[in-house]
C-alpha positions in Angstrom: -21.5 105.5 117.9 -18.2 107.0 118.1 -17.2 110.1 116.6 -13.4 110.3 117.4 -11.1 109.8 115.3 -7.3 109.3 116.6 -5.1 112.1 115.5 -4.9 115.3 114.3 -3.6 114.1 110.9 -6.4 112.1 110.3 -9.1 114.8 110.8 -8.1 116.4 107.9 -6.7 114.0 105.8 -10.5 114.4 103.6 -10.1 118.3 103.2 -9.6 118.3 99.8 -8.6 120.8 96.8 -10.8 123.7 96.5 -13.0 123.1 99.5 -14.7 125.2 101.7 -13.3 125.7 104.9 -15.4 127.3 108.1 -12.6 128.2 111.1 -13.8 129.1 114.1 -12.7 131.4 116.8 -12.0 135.2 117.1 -9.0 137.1 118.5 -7.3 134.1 119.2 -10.1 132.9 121.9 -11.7 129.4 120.3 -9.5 129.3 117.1 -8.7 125.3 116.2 -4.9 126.3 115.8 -4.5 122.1 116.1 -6.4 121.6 113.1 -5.2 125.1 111.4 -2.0 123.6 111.6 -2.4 120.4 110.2 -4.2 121.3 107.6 -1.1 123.8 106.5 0.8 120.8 106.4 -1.8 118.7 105.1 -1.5 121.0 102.2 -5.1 121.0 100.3 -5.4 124.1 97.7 -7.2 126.2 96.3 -9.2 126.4 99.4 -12.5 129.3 100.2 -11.9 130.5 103.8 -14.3 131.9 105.6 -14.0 132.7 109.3 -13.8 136.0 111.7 -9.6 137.1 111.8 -6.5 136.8 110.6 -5.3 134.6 113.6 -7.6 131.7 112.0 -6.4 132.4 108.2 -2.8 134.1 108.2 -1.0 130.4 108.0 -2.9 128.9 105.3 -2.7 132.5 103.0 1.3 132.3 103.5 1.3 128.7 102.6 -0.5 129.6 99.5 -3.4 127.6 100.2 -6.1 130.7 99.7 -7.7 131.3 96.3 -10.5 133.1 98.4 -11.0 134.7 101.9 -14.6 135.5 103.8 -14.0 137.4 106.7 -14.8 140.4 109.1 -10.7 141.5 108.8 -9.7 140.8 105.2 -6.9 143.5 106.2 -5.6 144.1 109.5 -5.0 148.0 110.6 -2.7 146.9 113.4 -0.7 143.9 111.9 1.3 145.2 108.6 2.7 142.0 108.3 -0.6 140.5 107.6 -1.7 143.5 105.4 1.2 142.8 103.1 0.5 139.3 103.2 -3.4 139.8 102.0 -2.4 142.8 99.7 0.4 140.7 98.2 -1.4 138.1 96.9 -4.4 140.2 95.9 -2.8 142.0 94.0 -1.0 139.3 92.3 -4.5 138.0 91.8 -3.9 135.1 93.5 -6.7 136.0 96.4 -10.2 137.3 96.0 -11.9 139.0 99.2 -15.0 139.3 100.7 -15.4 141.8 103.6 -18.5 140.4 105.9 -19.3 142.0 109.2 -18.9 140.1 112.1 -22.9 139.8 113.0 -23.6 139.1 109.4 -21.2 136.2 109.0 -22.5 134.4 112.0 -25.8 134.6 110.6 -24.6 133.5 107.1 -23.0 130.5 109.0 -26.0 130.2 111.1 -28.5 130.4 108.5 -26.2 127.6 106.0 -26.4 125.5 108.9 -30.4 125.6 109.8 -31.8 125.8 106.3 -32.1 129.7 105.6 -30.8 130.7 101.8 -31.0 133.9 102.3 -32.1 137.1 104.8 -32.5 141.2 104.6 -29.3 142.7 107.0 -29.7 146.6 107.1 -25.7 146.6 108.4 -23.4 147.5 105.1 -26.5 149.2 103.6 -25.0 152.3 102.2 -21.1 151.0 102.1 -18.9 149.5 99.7 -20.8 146.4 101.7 -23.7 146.6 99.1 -21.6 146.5 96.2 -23.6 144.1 93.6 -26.3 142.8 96.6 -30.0 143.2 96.1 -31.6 145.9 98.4 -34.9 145.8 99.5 -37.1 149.0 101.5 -38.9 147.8 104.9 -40.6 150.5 106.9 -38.6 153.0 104.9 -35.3 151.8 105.7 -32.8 149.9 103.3 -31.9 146.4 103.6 -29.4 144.5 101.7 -29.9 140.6 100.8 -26.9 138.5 102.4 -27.0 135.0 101.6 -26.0 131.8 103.8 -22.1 130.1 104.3 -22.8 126.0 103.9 -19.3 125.0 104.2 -17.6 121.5 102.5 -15.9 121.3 106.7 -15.8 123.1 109.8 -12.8 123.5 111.7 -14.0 124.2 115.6 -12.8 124.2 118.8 -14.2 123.1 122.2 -13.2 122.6 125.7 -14.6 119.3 126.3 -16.7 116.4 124.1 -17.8 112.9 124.5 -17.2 109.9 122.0 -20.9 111.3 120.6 -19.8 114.5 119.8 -21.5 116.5 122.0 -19.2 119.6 123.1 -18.9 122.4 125.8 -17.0 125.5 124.9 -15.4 127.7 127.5 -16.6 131.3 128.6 -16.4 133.3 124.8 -14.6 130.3 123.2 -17.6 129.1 121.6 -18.0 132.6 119.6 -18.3 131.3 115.8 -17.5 127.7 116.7 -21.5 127.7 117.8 -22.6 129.0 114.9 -20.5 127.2 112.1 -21.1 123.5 114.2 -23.2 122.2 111.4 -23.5 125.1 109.1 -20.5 122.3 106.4 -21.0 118.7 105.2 -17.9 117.7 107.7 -17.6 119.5 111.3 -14.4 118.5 112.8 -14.3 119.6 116.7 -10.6 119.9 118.1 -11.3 119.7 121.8 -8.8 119.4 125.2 -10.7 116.3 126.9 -13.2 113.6 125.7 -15.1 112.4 128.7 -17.1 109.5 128.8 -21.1 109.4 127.5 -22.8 110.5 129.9 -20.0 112.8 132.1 -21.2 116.1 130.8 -23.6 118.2 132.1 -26.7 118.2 129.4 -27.1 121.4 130.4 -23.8 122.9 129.7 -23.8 121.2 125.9 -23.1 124.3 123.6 -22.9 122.2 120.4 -25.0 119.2 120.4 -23.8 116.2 118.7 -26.0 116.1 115.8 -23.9 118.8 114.8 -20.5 117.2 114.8 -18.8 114.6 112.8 -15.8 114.3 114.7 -14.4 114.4 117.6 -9.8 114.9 117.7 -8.0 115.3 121.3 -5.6 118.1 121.2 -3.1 120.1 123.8 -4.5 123.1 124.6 -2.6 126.4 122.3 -2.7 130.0 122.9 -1.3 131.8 120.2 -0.6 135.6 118.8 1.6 137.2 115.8 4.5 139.1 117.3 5.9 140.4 114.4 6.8 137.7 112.0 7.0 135.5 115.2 4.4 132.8 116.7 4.3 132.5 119.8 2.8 129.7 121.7 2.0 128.7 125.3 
């Protein structure tokens, strides 16, 4: 069994028109900015994103890939060139949003990935987070149903993986990458090294191979909107 394929390119050459996409990462620490980045050039439409931050989305939404974003930062308080970006084409109707909170859209993903349709959340109980969910009263306290992500591919990132699939993540880099492992039809895991069977530590396996489809070697890239500028290292 061997799960890796040999570039970039071909990872996402299946991500097709109007699919949906899981990205993983947060604040820049575990995004797949390999994969982001082929896939922006890959050029698939029409796409549902769902994911934690602008770092992970901002690419594909000015490439006009985006009919419809998931995510704890539909807006950005401290980046106006991403507000203007998101408000743009939202209000060209071009986009439609959906504002989770960051604990609730790991357990979507989590839940799409073990089996679980739907579960009670009392977080956005109360807030324009309710808006057309059902609500439910346990122990006198409101609830609102939140239903599970299953995604058509996830886009992760790791630190290391064997030719199985099995991957280790580094310190907080395996943040939503955990979750989403599994939670799509396709997980593709963009990782820095692919060791031999055998090499890694079982213990230290943060997303079992069952979980992943497969495996792409990538250089490792650090990356942060400075202005209108990316910069890279």
């Amino acid at each position: 069994m061997n799960k890796v394929v040999s570039s970039i390119e071909e990872a996402v050459a299946d991500i097709h028109d109007g699919a949906v996409v899981l990205i993983g990462g947060f604040g820049g620490s575990g995004n797949p900015y390999s994969l982001i980045d082929a896939l922006v050039k890959q050029g698939a439409k029409n796409l549902t994103i769902a994911c934690n931050d602008w770092t992970q989305w901002a690419p594909l939404l000015e490439n006009k890939q985006v009919r419809k974003l998931i995510s704890g930062f539909t807006n950005h308080p401290f980046r106006p060139e991403v507000a203007e970006i998101t408000e743009r084409a939202y209000e060209a109707g071009e986009l439609e949003l959906e504002t989770a909170p960051h604990g609730t859209l790991s357990e979507r993903m989590r839940c799409g990935k073990v089996g679980i349709p739907a579960f009670y959340v009392r977080t956005g109980a109360g807030t324009v987070v309710e808006s057309g969910k059902e609500k439910r009263a346990f122990d006198g306290k409101e609830y609102i149903l939140e239903h599970a992500i299953k995604g058509d591919f996830s886009l992760i990132k790791g630190y290391k993986a064997d030719r199985w699939g099995n991957v280790v993540c580094r310190l907080a880099a395996g943040n939503r990458n955990i979750d989403m492992a599994g939670a799509a039809r396709v997980t593709i895991a963009e990782v820095e090294e692919i060791v031999e069977v055998g090499e890694l530590d079982p213990e230290r396996i943060d997303i079992p191979g069952i979980f992943v489809d497969q495996v792409v070697k990538a250089k490792k890239v650090w990356r942060w909107l400075a202005g209108h500028e990316i910069v890279g290292r």
